[in-house]
C-alpha positions in Angstrom: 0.0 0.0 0.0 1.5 3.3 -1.1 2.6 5.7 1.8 0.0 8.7 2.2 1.6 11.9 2.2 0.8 15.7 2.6 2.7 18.5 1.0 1.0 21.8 2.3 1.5 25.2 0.3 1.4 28.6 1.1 1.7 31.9 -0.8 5.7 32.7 -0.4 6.3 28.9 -0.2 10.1 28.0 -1.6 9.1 26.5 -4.9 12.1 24.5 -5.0 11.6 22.5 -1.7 7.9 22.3 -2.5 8.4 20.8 -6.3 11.7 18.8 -5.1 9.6 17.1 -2.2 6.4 16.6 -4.2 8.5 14.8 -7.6 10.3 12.8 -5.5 8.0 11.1 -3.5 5.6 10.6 -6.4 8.7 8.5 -8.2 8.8 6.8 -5.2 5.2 5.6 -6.0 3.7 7.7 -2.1 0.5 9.0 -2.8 0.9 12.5 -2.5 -2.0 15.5 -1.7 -0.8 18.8 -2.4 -3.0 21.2 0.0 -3.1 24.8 -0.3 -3.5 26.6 2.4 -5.0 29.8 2.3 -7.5 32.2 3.4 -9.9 32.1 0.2 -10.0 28.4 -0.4 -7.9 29.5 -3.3 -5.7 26.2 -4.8 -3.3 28.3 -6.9 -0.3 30.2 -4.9 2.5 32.2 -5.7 5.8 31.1 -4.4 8.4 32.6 -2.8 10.4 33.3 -6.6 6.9 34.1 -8.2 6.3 30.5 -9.4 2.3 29.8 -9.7 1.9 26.2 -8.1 -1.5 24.9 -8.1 -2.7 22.0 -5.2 -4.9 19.4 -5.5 -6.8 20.6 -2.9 -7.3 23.2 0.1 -6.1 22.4 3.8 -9.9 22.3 4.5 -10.2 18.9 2.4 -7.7 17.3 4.6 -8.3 18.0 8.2 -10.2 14.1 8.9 -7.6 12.6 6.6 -4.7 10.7 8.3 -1.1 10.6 6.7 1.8 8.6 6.7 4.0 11.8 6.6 3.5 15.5 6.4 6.4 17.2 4.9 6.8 21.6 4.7 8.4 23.7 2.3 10.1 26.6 4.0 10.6 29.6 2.4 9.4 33.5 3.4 6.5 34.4 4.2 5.3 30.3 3.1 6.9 29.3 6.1 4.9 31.7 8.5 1.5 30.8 6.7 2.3 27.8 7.4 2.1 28.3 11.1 -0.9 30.7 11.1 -2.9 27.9 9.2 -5.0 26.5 12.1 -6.1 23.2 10.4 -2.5 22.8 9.3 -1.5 23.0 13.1 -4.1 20.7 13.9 -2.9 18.2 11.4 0.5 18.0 12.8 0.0 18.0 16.2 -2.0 15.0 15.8 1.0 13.3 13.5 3.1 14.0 16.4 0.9 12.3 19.1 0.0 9.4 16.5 4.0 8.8 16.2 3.9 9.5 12.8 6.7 11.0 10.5 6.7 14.8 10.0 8.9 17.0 8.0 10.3 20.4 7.5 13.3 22.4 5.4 14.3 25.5 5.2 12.8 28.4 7.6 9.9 26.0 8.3 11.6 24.1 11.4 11.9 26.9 13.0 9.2 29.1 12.4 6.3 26.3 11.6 7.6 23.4 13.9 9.2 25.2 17.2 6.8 28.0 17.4 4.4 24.8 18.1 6.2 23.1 20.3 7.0 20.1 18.2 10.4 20.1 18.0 10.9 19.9 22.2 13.8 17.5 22.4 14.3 16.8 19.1 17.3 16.5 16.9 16.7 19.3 13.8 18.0 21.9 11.7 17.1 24.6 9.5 17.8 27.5 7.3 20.9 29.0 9.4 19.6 32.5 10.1 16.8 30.8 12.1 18.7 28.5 14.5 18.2 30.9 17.4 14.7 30.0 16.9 15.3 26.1 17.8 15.7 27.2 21.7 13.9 23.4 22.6 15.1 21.4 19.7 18.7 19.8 19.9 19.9 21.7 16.8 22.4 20.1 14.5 23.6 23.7 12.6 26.6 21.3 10.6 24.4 19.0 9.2 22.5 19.6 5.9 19.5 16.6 6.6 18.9 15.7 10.3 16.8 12.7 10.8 15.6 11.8 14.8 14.3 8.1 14.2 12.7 8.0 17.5 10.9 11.5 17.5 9.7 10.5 13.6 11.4 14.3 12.9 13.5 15.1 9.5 14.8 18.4 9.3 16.8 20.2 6.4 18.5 23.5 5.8 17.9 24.8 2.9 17.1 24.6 -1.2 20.4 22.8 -1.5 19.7 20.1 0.5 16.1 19.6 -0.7 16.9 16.7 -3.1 18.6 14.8 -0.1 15.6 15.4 2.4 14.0 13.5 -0.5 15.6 11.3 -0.2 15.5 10.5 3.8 12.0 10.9 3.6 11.8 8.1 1.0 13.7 6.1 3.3 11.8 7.0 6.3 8.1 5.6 4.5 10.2 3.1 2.3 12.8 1.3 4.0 16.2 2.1 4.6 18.2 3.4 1.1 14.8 2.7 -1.2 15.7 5.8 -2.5 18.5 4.6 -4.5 16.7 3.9 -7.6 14.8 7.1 -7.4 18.4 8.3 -7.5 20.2 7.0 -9.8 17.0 7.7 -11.9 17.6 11.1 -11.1 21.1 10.8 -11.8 21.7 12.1 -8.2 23.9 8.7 -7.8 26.2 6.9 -10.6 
């Protein structure tokens, strides 16, 4: 049974990290639901480089729905509707207390995930200029892709690493390295 996974979206969402996160996993054969999440119901929003990217469906759609994984784009201000978007919240809180996987690159661990209290005790990074902001977490600020097994937790930094949080996140729903042939697909790996 393919893994069930959420990618939500906001207006000023990084567009790489979205699009790297969402292609990847979809390789990898995960169902993947692209929600938007705005104030309108809207499904189209711009990202953070003026890229239109248009969900499958609005937040609204998903707040019953269980996932395997939830995985955020960072980017500014994506990452900060992101954490205003109550049903989002909601969502995530209730991954964590299910012991399910959750996700975040970019500005989004810190300004999504901390603010929220879900990175208390939990190994993480993010985009460098917001690693005061992991005051709870145990930050890892030399490591591009931080994965905390027990917490269910994978963190990343930045756009540059978004191909290899693909990756773990692969590996987290699929088995350890299942993302190998995703790579070498990719030609990521020779």
């Amino acid at each position: 049974m393919p893994a069930e996974v959420l990618v939500p979206i906001a207006d000023g969402s990084e567009e790489i990290e979205a699009v790297t996160v969402i292609d990847t996993l979809r390789r990898a054969n995960c169902n993947v639901t692209v929600a938007a999440c705005t104030e309108e119901n809207r499904l189209s929003i711009e990202a953070s480089r003026g890229v239109r990217l248009i969900a499958d469906c609005h937040i609204n759609f998903c707040a019953s729905q269980s996932f395997d994984l939830i995985a955020l784009p960072g980017g500014m201000p994506g990452a900060r509707h992101l954490r205003d978007c109550e049903p989002l919240i909601s969502l995530l809180q209730r991954q964590q207390q299910a012991g399910r996987w959750y996700a975040a690159i970019c500005a989004a661990p810190a300004v999504v995930l901390a603010h929220h209290a879900l990175l208390d005790n939990v190994c993480a990074t993010c985009y460098p200029d917001y690693l005061d902001q992991l005051e709870t977490a145990l930050p890892s600020p030399d490591t591009p892709v931080v994965v905390d097994p027990k917490n269910r937790v994978i963190t990343a930094q930045g756009p540059a690493s978004a191909m290899s949080f693909s990756f773990a996140l692969i590996d987290a729903l699929c088995g350890k390295d299942m993302h190998r042939p995703i790579a070498r697909q990719m030609l990521a790996i020779q």
